[in-house]
N, C-alpha and C positions, 0 to 999 in steps of 0.2 A: 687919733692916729698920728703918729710921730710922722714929720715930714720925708726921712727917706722909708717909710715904707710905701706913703703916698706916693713918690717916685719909680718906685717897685710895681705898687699895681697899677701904676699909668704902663708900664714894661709891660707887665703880666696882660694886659688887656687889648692894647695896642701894638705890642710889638715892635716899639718904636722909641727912644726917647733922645733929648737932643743933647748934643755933646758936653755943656755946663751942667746939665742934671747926669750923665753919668759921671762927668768927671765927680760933682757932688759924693756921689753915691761913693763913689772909690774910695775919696778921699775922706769919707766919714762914717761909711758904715762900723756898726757895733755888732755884740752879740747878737741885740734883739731883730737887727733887722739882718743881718745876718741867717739867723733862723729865717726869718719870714720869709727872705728868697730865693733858699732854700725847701720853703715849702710851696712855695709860689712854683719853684723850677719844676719840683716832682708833680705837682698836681697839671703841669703841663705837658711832660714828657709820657703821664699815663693816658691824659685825653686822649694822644696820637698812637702811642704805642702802648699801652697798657705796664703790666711787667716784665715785659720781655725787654732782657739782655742777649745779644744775639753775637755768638762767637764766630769768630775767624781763624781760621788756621794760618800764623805766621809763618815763611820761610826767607831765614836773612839768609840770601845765595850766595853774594862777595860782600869783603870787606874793604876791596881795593875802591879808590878814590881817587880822582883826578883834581880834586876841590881842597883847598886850605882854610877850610873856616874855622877861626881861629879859637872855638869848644870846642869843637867833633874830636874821639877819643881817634878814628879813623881816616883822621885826614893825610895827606900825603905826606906831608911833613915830618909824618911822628914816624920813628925806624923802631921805635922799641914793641911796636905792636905786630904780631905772629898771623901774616896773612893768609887768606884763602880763598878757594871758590870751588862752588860745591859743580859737582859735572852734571850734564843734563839726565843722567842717572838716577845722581842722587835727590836730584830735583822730586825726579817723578816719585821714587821712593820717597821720600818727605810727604809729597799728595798723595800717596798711596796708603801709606800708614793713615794720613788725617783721615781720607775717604770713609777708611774704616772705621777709626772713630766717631765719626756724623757730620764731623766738619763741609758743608757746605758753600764756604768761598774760603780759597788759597789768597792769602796777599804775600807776593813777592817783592822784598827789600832787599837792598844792595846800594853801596856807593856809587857813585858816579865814574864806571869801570868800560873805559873802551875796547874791553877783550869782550863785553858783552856785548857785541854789535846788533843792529837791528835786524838780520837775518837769524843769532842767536835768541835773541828773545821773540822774534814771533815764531820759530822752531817750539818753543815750549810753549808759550802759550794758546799754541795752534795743538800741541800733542795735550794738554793739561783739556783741555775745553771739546776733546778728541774722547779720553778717556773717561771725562765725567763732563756730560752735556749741562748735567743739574748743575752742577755749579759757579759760582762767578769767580772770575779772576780781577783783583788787584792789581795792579803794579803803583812801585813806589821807589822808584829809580833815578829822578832827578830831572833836572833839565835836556833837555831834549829839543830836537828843529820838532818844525807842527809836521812832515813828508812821516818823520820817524813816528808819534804818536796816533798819527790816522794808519801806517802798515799795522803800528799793534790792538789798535781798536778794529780794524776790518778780519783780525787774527783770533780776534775772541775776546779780547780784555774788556771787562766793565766797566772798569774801577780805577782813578789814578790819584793816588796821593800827595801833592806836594807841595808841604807846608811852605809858607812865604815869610817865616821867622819871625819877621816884625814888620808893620807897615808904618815904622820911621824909615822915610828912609837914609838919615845920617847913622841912625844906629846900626841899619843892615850894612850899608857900606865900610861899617867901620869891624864889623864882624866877619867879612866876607870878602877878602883881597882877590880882586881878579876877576869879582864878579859884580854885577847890577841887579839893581834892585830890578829897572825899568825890565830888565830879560826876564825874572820871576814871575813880575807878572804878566807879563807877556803870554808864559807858559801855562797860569791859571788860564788864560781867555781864552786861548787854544785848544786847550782841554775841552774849555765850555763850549766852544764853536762844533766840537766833533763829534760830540753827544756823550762821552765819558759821562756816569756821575765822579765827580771831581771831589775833592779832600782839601782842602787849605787849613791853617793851623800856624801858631804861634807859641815861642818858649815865653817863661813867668820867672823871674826874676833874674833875669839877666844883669852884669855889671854896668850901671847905670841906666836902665828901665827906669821907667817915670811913669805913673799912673796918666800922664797925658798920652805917652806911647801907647798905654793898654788901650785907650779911647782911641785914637788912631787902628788900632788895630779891629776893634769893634766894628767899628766903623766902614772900614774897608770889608771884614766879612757881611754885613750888613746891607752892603754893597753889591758883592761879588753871589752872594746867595750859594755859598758849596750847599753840595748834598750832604757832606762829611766836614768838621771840622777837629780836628787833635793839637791838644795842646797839653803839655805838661811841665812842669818844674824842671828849669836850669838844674843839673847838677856836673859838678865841672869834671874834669880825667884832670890827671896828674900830667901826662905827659903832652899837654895842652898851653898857651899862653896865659889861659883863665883858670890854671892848673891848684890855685891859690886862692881862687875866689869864692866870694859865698855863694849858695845856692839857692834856689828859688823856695817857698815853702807850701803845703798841703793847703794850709788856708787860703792862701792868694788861688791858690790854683782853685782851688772850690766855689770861691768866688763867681772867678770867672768862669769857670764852666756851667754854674746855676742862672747868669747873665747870659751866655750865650744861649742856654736856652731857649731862656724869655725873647729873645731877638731873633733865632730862629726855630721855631717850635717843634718844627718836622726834622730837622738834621740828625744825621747820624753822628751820634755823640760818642768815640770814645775813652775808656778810662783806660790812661797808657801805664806802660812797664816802671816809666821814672816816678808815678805815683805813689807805686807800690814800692819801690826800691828807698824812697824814704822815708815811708811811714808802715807798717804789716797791714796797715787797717786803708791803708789811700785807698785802695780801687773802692772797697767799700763805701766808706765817703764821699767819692766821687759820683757813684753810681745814685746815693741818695741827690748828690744836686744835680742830677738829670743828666746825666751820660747813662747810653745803652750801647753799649758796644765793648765789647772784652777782645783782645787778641793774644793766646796763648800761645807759647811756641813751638814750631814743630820742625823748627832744624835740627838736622843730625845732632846729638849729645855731644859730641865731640867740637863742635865748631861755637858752642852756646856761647860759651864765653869769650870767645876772639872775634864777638861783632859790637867791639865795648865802644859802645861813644861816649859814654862815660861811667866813672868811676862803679865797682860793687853791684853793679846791674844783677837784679835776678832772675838768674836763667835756669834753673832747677827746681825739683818738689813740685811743691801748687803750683807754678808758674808754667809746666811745662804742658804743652797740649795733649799727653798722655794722659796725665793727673785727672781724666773728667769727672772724677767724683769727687775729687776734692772740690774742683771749679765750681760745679751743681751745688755745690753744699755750702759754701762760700756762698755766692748768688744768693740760694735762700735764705740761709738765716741774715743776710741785708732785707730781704722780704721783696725781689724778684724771682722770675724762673728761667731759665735758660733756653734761648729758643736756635734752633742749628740748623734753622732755614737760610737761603741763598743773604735776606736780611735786607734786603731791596729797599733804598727811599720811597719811602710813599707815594710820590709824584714821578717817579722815573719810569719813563718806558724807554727801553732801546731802539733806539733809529734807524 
């Protein structure tokens, strides 16, 4: 046995390993082991869940943003991008359609938009949770005081998403004018404190990322224990500062999603949009190194493409949460089956 596979299944066994052996790993894994932790990730992902990949009904509701981070295709800065926000109408039409579909949890996404006030969003997700008792609600709205995220948890939300980008924090600072790092996470803890299941998550190849960051970041989720973790490949917008930079790649990210695995076994894994958006085959690949979780989308056709955080995003065809038989068919021939229950972490009961 080659040494970093040895490494691998101290990970696969334990659950645990110490920051010079990942950094190792990063910084030297090949094809062969490669494969292996990737077969390490699935044969640990099916213990817990078997082959169920379990969808979500996406709805990006605004695109407006109060935040300047300095990738977002959406951030305040950029004028060339054609804003909007969908009414609490169209909201409900957007879950109304998924309902019919099978989709069993709604996640609501939106920038960091103060038309959305805390009386607007526990409005909907008091009427969403109204309309369909079965199902769980997301939200993935941004930063928020801890008064606003306990109205929308005691309103019906299960679920809160929000990724912490990177846990350097000179590289968060340096991505993110006007904000802290220290506020971020502040907002995981809070979440955690409320009883949410919580989401954290980090971008892959970002301009100047260091396989030490990615250990930091390990680290910190390792730490933090989300129920949920997302993470997908940098790709830049044009009308952005990093409008010129390289982009993250399928392998890095596969990487590390078959590691995050092994470190947390039980999480809700999933294989995002940016995946697929640069490779036809990503979510596929992904879903082999242990992510269960797909999010299709189910905004209006009309607004798909003006919620670009970045570049060519695909918002049509298979991608669309109409599509479920492509989806289903996709899924299996990777050799899972599509499950369109609520999708609950294992360990979560609501409080």
């Amino acid at each position: 046995m080659t040494k970093l596979n040895g490494l691998i299944d101290q990970l696969y066994k334990t659950n645990y390993i110490i920051k010079e052996h990942l950094l190792d790993l990063l910084e030297n894994i090949d094809k062969s082991s490669r494969d292996y932790l990737i077969e390490k990730a699935q044969e640990t992902r099916r213990r817990y869940y078997g082959t169920k990949v379990f969808l979500r009904g996406l709805v990006e509701f605004t695109n407006y943003c109060q935040r300047n981070c300095i990738y977002c295709g959406i951030r305040a800065a950029n004028k060339n991008i054609e804003r909007y926000r969908l009414s609490f109408n169209q909201i409900m039409e957007a879950c109304e359609q998924g309902y019919e579909l099978g989709y069993r949890t709604f996640v609501l996404q939106g920038g960091e938009d103060n038309c959305y006030t805390d009386e607007r969003i526990v409005e909907v997700v008091t009427e969403i949770k109204r309309r369909f008792p079965d199902c769980a609600v997301t939200l993935s709205i941004g930063e928020r005081a801890y008064d606003s995220y306990q109205k929308y948890y005691e309103a019906g939300a299960d679920r809160y998403l929000l990724r912490h980008e990177t846990a350097s924090k000179k590289l968060y600072d340096s991505l993110h004018p006007g904000m802290r790092y220290e506020d971020r996470i502040q907002c995981l803890h809070n979440l955690q404190r409320i009883g949410y299941q919580v989401g954290a998550g980090f971008m892959v190849g970002l301009p100047g990322q260091t396989n030490e960051d990615f250990v930091e970041d390990l680290e910190f989720l390792q730490e933090l224990q989300p129920h949920m973790v997302g993470i997908g490949p940098f790709i830049p917008h044009r009308d952005t500062p990093l409008g010129k930079s390289a982009g993250g790649t399928v392998k890095q990210s596969v990487i590390l999603l078959a590691i995050i695995r092994l470190l947390l076994p039980q999480v809700l894994l999933p294989v995002t949009t940016a995946l697929g958006t640069i490779d036809p085959l990503g979510r596929e690949k992904g879903l082999k190194a242990g992510a269960n979780v797909v999010m299709p989308n189910l905004s209006p056709v009309e607004v798909r493409d003006k919620y670009a955080l970045y570049d060519n995003k695909v918002c049509t065809g298979e991608e669309a949460a109409e599509c479920r038989q492509c989806i289903n068919g996709r899924i299996a021939d990777a050799g899972f089956m599509t499950d369109m229950s609520r999708g609950d972490h294992i360990l979560w009961e609501r409080q």
